[in-house]
C-alpha angles and dihedrals in degrees: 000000000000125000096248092062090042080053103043083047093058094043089059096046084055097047097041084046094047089054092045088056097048093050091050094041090047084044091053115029126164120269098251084077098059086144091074098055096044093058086051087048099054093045081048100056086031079065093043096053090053082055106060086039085064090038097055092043089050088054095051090051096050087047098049091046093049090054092045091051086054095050092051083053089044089051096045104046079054098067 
């Protein structure tokens, strides 16, 4: 193996280790910055509350289709 893969191998141990620690630093910060994980707090339960917006649409529309679907047997044993 030459010495400039050996190198570029090593390189890229050190920056993929260097952003690993950062994610997990940032992810697990101390609780003197609380600040940081407030803000990721608040973009978290702002998801969460799209979510439940798309959730609850998706479920109207299920519901006024079911009942639809009902209507168009009721119709049709009727006649």
């Amino acid at each position: 193996m030459s010495s400039i893969k050996v190198l570029l191998g090593a390189l890229a141990g050190l920056v993929i280790g260097a952003a690993a620690g950062a994610l997990t630093g940032a992810l697990f910060a101390p609780s003197k910055d609380k600040r940081t994980r407030k803000i990721r707090l608040k973009k978290g339960e702002a998801k969460v509350e799209v979510l439940k917006e798309k959730f609850d649409q998706s479920l109207d529309s299920i519901t006024e289709r079911f009942k639809e679907e009902v209507s168009d047997l009721i119709e049709k044993e009727a006649s």
